[in-house]
N, C-alpha and C positions, 0 to 999 in steps of 0.2 A: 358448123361441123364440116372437116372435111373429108371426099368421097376418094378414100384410100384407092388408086387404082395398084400399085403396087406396097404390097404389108413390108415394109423390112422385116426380119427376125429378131426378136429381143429375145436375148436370154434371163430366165429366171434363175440366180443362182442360191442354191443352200448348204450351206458348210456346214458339218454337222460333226459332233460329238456326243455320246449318252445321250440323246434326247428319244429313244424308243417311244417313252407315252406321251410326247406331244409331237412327233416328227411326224406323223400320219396327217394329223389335224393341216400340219405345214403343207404338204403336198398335195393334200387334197385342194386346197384352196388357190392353188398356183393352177394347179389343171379346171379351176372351174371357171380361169380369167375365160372371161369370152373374147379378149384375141386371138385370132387364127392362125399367127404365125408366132409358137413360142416350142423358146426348148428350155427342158428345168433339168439345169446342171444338180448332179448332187454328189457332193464330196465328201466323202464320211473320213474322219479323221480317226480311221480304226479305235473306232467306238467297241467297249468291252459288254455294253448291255445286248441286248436286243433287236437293236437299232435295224439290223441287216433283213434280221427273218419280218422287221413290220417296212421296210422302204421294199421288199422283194414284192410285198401284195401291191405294189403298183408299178411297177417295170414292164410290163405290158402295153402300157402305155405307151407307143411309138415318141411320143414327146417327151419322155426321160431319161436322161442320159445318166447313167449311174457308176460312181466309180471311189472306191476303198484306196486311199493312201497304203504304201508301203507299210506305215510307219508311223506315229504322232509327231507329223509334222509343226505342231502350233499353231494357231488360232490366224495370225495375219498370214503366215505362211499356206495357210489353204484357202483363204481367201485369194490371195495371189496366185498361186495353180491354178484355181477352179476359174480366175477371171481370164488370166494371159494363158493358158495353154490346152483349159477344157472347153473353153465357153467360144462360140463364135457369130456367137447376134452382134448386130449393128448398135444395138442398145441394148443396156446393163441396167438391171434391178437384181436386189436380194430379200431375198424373206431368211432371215432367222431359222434355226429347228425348231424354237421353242415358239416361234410368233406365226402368227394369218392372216391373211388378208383375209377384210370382210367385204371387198368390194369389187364385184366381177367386172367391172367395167375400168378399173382403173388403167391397166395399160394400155388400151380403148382409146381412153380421156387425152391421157400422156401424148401418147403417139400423135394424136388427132393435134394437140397442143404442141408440140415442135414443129409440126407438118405444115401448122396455118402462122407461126410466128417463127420467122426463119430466124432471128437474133433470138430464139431461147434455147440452150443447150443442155436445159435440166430440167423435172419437174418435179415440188413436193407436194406430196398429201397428207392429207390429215394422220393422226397418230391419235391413239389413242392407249391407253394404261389400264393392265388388268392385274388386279394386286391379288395374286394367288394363294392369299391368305386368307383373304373374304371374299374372293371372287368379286369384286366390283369391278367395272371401267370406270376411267374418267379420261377426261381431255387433257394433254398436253399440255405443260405450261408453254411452250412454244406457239399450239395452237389459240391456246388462249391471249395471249401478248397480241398478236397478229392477224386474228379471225377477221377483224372490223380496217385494215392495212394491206397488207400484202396478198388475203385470200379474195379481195374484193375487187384488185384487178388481173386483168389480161395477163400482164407479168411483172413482173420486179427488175430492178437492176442487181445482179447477182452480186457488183460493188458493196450496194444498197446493204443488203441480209449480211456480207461481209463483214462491216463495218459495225452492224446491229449485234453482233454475235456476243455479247460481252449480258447485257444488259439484257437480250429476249431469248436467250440462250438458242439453239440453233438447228438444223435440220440433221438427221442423220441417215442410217442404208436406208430403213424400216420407211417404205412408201417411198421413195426415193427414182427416180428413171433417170437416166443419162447417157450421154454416144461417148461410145467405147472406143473410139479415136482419141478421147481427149485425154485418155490416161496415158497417150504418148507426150503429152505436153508437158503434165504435172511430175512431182517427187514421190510415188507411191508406194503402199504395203510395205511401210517398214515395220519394225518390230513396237513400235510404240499402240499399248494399247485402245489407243483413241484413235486408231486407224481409221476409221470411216470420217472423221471430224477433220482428221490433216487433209485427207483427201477430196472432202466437201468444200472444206475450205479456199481451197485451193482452186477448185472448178468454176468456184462463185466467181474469181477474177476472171476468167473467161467468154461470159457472155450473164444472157439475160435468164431469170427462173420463171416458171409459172408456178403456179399455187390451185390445188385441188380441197374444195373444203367438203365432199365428201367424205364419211368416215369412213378410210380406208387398210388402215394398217396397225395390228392389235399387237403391242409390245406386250409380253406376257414378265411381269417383276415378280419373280422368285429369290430363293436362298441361295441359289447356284449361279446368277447373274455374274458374268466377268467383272464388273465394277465390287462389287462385295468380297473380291478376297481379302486375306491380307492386306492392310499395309504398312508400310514400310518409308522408310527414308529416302530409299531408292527407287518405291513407287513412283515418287514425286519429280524425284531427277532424275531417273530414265524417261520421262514422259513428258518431260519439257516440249521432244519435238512437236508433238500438236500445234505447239504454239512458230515456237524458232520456223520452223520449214513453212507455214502459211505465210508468216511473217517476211521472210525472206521471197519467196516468192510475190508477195506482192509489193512489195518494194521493187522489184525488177520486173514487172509482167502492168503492172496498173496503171492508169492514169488517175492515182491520190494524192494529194500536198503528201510529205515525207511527216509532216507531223502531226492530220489524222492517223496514219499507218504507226507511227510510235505512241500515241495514244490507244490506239489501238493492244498493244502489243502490252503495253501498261497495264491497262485493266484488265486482260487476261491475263498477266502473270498474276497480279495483287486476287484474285478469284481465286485463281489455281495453287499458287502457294498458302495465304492464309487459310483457305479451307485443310490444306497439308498442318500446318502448323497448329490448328486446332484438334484435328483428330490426333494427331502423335503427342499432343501436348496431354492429353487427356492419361495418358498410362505410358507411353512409349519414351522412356527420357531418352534413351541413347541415340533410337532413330530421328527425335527430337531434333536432337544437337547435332547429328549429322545432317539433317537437311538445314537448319537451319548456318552451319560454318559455311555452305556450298553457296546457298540464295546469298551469305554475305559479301562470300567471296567475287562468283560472279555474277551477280543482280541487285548491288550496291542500292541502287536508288527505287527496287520494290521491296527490299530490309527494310531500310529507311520507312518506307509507308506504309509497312502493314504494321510495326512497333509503333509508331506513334496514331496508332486506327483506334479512334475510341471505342468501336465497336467489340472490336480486337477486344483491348484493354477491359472492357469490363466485359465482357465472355465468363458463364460461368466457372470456365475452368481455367482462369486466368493464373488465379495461384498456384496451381501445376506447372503451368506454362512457363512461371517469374520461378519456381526452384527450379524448373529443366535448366533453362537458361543460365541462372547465376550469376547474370549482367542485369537486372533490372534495378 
């Protein structure tokens, strides 16, 4: 452990929309980190509930800095304010409105773990899943993949988890610590909803991670989850960048053979798209055949292998899939 003689400030930030009955929960639990040196950014995305009269019973707080957009600016777009123009810790974390940390000691840990490993520039913690339907937790499939790996040493090589990303799926904001320098480096906050995953991804080519396997960081899975809206055909292909921009980037930033990184890039598209292709294939013809003319046009050779995927092919709703189509 080591004996912090100077705390840097890490800001806690929370972007927030309608989340009144669980945004309390949120902040409370930021103000209970037993770090000394924090500030909790909190960006409300002019929110229409409640949200203002239950974030006001904590503003007393000298440690919270609170502040109403204009405007509904969007969801990556207030992340982006809240990180480059409201926030000004040396390190970056987020908590959700809807999620909490259960674990007072985590940016404690974090800090304590960049401080003593000077080649680590990130840190993750555990996650955990609370299914607001039955109220259970469970652990992460990430965490599970990785407990007995990556949580059992000092640190990882952030290449390492980069590379793993397809197959153990990946780290996201939720328990997450990181130096706010380095978003000068990277391609950040664009509009693609997988913002935090372009962005992580992206950091991993930078340096080393550590791993916290305390349970730290309670994702809360409701009806209102931004992955549950809609989709669409254009879900799919506006959100390519997740993939294209890590992809690009470490192609130009890495020290990887060139054909890990296109393997790479392979199995996240065949992921990302056939998962697309199945859900639209189920009811959605039209969106159907617009995502799939696009992956033929420009992603020749993951068409190619999700159509001939046995798994694909015998998919219960495979026969949806072969009338959408009309080419099988």
């Amino acid at each position: 452990m080591v004996d912090l003689e100077i705390k840097p400030l890490v800001s806690i930030i929370i972007t927030s929309f309608n989340r009144a009955k669980w945004i309390g929960n949120t902040i409370q639990s930021a103000l209970d980190q037993d770090y000394p040196n924090v500030e909790i950014i909190i960006s409300d995305n002019q929110s229409t509930d409640n949200s203002d009269t239950v974030i006001k019973k904590y503003i007393h707080d000298k440690r919270i800095k609170y502040f109403v957009n204009d405007s509904n600016i969007g969801m990556m777009a207030n992340f982006k304010k809240a990180t480059e123009e409201l926030a000004t810790g040396e390190y970056i974390t987020y908590v959700s409105s809807d999620d909490y940390f259960v674990n007072k000691k985590f940016i404690s840990d974090s800090i304590n773990k960049m401080l003593e490993y000077s080649n680590v520039n990130a840190v993750c913690a555990k996650v955990l899943l609370l299914n607001q339907k039955n109220n259970k937790i469970i652990e992460s499939n990430f965490y599970k993949c990785c407990k007995n790996t990556f949580y059992k040493k000092n640190y990882v090589s952030g290449i390492e988890v980069f590379l793993k990303f397809p197959s153990k799926h990946s780290v996201c904001f939720g328990g997450y610590l990181f130096k706010r320098r380095d978003l000068n480096k990277i391609i950040s906050f664009n509009n693609c909803i997988f913002g935090d995953t372009l962005i992580i991804l992206q950091l991993l080519c930078l340096g080393d991670i550590a791993f916290i396997k305390d349970d730290t960081y309670v994702f809360r899975q409701h009806e209102n989850n931004t992955y549950n809206k809609n989709l669409t055909g254009d879900y799919f292909i506006d959100n390519l960048d997740f993939i294209i921009i890590p992809y690009n980037f470490a192609l130009n930033n890495c020290n990887i053979k060139k054909d890990k990184i296109e393997n790479w890039k392979e199995k996240m598209l065949f992921q990302f798209i056939r998962y697309g292709y199945i859900v639209l294939g189920r009811s959605k013809k039209e969106e159907f055949i617009k995502l799939n003319k696009y992956i033929e046009s420009n992603f020749p050779k993951t068409h190619k292998k999700i159509r001939g995927d046995i798994r694909y092919n015998l998919h219960k709703n495979y026969e949806n899939v072969k009338m959408s189509l009309k080419i099988f």
